[in-house]
N, C-alpha and C positions, 0 to 999 in steps of 0.2 A: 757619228750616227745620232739622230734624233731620238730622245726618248721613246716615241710610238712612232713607228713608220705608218702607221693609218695617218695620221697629219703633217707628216714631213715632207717639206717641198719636193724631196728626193728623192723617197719612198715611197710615196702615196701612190703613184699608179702601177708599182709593184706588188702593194699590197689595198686596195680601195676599199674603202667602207662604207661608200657611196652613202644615200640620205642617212642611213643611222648612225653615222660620224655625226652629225649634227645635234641628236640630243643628248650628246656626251660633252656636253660643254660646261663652261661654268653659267653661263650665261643661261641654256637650258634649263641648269636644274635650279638657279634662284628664279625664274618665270614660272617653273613647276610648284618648287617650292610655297608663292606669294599667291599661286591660284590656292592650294592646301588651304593655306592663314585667312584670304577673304571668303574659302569656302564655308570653314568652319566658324565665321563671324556671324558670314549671314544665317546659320542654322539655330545656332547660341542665340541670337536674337530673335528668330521663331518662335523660340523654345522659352524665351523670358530669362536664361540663364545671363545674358548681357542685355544694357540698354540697347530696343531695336534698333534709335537712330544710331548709335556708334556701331551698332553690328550694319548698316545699310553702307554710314560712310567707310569701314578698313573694306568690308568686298570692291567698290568701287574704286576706291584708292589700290587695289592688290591689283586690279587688271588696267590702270591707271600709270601708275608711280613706277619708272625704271630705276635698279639700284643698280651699281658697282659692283661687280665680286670682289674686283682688285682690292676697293677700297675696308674690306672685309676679312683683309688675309691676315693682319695681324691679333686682329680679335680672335678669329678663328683657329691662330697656333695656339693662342693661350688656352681659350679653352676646349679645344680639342675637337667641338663641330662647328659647323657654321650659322646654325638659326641664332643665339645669342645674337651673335653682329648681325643678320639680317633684322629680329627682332627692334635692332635701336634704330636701324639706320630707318627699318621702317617708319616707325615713331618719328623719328625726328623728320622725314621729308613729310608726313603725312600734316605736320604743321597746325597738328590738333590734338594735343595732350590730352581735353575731354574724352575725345574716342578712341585715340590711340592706346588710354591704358589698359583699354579691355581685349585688345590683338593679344592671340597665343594665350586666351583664357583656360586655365588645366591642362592643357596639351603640354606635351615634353618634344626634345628636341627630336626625339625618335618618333616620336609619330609622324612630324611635316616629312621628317625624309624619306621614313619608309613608304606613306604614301606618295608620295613628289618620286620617288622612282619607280613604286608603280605606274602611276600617269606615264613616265617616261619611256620604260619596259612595253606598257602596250602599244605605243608607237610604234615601238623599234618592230616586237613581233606581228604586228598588223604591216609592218613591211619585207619580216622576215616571208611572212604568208604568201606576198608578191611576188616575189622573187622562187618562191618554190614553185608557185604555180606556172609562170615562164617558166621555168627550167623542164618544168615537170611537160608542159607543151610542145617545147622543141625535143625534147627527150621520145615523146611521144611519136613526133612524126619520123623522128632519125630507129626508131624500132622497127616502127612499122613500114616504112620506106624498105629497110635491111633484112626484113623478117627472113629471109631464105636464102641471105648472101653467108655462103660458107666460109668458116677461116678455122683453122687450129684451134683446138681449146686445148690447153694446158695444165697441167696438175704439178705442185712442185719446177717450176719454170721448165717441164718438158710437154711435148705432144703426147695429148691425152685421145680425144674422139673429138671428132668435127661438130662445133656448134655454130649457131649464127651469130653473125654482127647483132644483128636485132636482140637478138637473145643478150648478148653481152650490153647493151645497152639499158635490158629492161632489168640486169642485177645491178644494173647504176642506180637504177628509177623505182625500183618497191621499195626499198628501205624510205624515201622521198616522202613516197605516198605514207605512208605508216605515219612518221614525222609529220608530215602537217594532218591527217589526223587524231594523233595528239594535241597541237597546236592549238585545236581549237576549243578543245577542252581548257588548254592551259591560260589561254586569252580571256576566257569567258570565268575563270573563278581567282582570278588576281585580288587579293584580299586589300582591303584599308586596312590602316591600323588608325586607333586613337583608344590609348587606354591610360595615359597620365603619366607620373612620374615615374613608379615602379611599378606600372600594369594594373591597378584596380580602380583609374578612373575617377576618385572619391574626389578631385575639385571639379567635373565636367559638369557639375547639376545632378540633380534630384535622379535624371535616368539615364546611366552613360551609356548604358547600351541601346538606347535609343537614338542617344545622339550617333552613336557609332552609326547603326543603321543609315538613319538618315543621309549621315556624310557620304557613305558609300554610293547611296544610292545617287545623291547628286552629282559623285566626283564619276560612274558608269565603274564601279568597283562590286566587288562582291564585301558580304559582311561575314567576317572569320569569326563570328561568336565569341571572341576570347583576344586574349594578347596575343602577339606574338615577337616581343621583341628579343626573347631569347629563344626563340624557335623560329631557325632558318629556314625552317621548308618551305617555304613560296619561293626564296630565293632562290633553293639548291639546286631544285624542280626544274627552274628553267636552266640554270647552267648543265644541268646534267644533259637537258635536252639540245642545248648548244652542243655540247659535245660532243652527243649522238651524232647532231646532225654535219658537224666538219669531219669525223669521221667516216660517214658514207659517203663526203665529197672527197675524203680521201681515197679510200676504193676507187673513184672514178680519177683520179689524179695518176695511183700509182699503175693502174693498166695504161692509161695512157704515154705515160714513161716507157713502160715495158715496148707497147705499140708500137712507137715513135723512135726504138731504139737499132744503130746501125746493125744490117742484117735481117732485119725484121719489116721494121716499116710499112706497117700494115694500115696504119691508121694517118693520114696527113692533117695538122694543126690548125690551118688555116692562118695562123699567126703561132710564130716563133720567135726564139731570141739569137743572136747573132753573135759569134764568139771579137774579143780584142783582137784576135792575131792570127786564129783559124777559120779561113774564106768559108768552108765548106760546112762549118756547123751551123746546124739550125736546132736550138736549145728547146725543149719542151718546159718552158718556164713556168706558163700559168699551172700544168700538171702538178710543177715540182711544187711551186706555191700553195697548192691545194694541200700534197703533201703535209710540208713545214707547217701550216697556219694550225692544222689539224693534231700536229704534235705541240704548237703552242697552246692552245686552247684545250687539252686534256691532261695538260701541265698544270694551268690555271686552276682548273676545273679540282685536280687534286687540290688548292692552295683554298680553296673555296671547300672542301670536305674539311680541310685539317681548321677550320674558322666554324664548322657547324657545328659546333656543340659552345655554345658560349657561356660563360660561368654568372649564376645569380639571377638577378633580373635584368641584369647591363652588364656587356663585357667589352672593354672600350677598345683593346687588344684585339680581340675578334672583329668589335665593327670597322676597326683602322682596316683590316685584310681583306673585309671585302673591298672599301675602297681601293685598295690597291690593284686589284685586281679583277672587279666583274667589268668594269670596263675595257678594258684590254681583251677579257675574254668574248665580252659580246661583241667587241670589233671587227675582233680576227675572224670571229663565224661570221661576220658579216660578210668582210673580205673574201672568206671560201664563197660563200655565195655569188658574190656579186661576180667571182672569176669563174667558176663555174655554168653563171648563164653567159659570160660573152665567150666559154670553147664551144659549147650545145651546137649552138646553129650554124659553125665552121665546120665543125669534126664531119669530113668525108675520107669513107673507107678508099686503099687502094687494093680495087678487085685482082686486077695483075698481081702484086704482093701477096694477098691471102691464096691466091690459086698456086703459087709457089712453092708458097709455105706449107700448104696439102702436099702436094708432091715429094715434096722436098727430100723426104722418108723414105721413099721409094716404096710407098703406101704402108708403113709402119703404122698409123696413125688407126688404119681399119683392122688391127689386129684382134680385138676384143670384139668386134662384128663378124669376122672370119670363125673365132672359135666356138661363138654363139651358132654361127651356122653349121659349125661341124659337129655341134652336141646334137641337132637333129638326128644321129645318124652313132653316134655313138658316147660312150660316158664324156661328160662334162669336162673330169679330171682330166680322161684322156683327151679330148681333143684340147684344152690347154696345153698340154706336153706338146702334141704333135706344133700347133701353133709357135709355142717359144721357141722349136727348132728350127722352124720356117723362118723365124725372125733372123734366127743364127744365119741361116745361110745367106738372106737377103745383105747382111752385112759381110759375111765371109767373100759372096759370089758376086757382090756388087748389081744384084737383081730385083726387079721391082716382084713385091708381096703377090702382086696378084699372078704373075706368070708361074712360079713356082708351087701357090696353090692349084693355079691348072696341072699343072703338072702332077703332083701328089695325088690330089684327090678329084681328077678326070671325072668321074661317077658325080660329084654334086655340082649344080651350078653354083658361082662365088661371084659373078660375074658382077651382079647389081650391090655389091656391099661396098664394093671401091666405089661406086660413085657418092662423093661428099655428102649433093643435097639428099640424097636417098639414105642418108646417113643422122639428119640429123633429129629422131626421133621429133620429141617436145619443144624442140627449140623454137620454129617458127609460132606455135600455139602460145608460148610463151610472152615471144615478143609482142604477139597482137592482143594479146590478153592484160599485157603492160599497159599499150598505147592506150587497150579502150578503158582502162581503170583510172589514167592518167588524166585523159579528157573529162571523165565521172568526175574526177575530182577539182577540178578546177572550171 
């Protein structure tokens, strides 16, 4: 098996990461990286801290000049990042020693990275944004389409009280909504850093914190007033919010398993997986994936807490872990995403199966409607009593709920509580209350 199945010839459309594979490369992040170094040229030489012409030629040379990562790997085991060897190699293609020696003036190797993956981070989640908002659309019309289409709701894997498809749809879609209303928060205060060797700046010029500003301002960053390179909260922020968010595409994973399961079959896939040697399975794959990706990614997610406290002003232990790891972890949310919008606009209910699945009790399912009705008429307690025994005998006497209520208690009518859709309270307001919150927001 390939190290990540997000880029494995084999894996990848088992698990896709569609466009944000892409700036998880090496190649990415030294073009991230080289935008950082000619950003910071050009501002040092606004600022008179470098000579202007050498800060005009490294900017033009950073969006210019293609380096190698490959040819970088050995530098970079030594000394344990990577700017160092981008540093030289820059210098040397740039084939102007004059201007070249003022590249990477006061900055440390944590600051090109950490901003170079900010740059890269908002990419990603300016596409994570996209991908919710489609989802959150087809999600929308599949509520509101089902808003009154009855099926079993279940508590504990048994029949609870009849809710709607819709309904179940739109507890897939508010966690969504919520989530990318965060998101936007989270896009819009993505910090720079540039604060020097040990975080106080003191070779940047005469005002780091201006310089800092400024960078920010040109690189579409916010300015974090301070260092932060032993404080991971920009980063944690967003993995926690990864997290969040493959965990509510798990929810919509693990009912669909349920759904999809023999006996049940309430929900059809649109696409399935197909077993080696049994004709007759048709595998709820992307669900389970949704599943899996959501228990990798809050795997990681812990591997990313136990790195946030980093020791000093630099913990090279700690920044090795996130490398190890926010990649993977932004992947995998990608991949829940990206599987997530191609089930939306398949997933069709089957109404035969849900009308089944009501019945199926022999109207147990309206039992809790039944003794609501019968507190009308007498104490609460009691009509539960009398209710659980009704239940007893529907299963002793093999009798459906409602004919044995007729019978008992003749004097009230019960008649309209068996019927599903007249059963399902909030559910349809619900659904439609998803879809138009869904549309609002996208």
């Amino acid at each position: 098996m390939a190290a990540s199945p997000h880029d494995s010839q084999l894996y990848s459309r088992l698990f896709p990461a569609g466009e944000i594979g892409r700036l998880f490369t090496d190649s990415a992040e030294v073009r991230a990286m080289l935008l950082v170094e000619g950003t910071l040229a050009k501002l040092q030489g606004a600022a008179g801290v470098i000579p202007e012409i050498s800060a005009a030629f490294i900017h033009r040379a950073a969006l210019e000049i293609p380096l190698d990562p490959g040819a970088m790997a050995e530098a970079t085991g030594q000394n344990g990042v990577p700017v160092p060897a981008l540093v030289a190699a820059f210098r040397k293609e740039m084939q102007a020693p004059e201007h070249a020696q003022y590249l990477h003036w006061g900055a440390t190797s944590q600051d090109i990275m950490d901003t170079a993956l900010m740059l890269r981070l908002r990419q990603a989640l300016s596409l994570f944004d996209d991908g919710l908002a489609a989802l959150l659309s087809d999600l929308a019309t599949l509520a509101e389409t089902h808003a009154e289409l009855p099926m079993p709701g279940r508590t504990y894997g048994q029949h609870a009280t009849p809710v709607s498809f819709g309904s179940q749809v739109a507890h897939w879609g508010f966690p969504l909504i919520d989530l990318r209303t965060e998101l936007a928060t989270i896009r819009a205060t993505l910090p720079v850093s540039l604060s020097g060797a040990a975080g106080t700046g003191s070779e940047l010029g005469p005002d780091p914190a201006a310089l800092r500003a400024e960078l920010a301002k040109a690189l579409g960053l916010t300015d974090p007033e301070r260092s932060w390179h032993a404080d991971r909260t920009p980063v944690l922020r967003i993995t926690a919010w990864l997290a969040r968010l493959a965990a509510a595409l798990a929810k919509m994973g693990e009912d669909l398993i349920q759904a999809t399961q023999t006996g049940i079959g309430e929900i059809r896939l649109g696409t399935s997986g197909g077993s080696s040697t049994m004709p007759q399975k048709q595998n709820p794959v992307g669900p389970s994936a949704l599943v899996a990706l959501a228990a990798h990614v809050n795997g990681l997610n812990a591997v990313m807490l136990s790195a946030g406290h980093p020791r000093q002003e630099r913990d090279g232990a700690a920044w090795f872990t996130e490398w190890l790891t926010l990649p993977q972890l932004t992947l995998s949310a990608a991949s829940a995403l990206e599987i997530a919008r191609s089930l939306a606009p398949a997933l069709t209910p089957d109404v035969a199966a849900m009308r089944a699945a009501l019945t199926s009790s022999q109207g147990l399912i309206h039992a809790e409607a039944l003794s609501f009705r019968l507190a009308r008429h007498m104490p609460r307690p009691e009509a539960q009593a009398r209710v659980k025994t009704a239940c007893l005998r529907v299963r002793n006497e093999n009798r459906p709920l409602a004919e044995i209520a007729a019978e008992a208690w003749p004097e009230i009518d019960t008649r309209d509580i068996f019927d599903p859709v007249a059963s399902l309270g909030t559910a349809p307001q619900e659904a439609r209350h998803f879809a138009k919150r869904a549309r609002q927001a996208s």
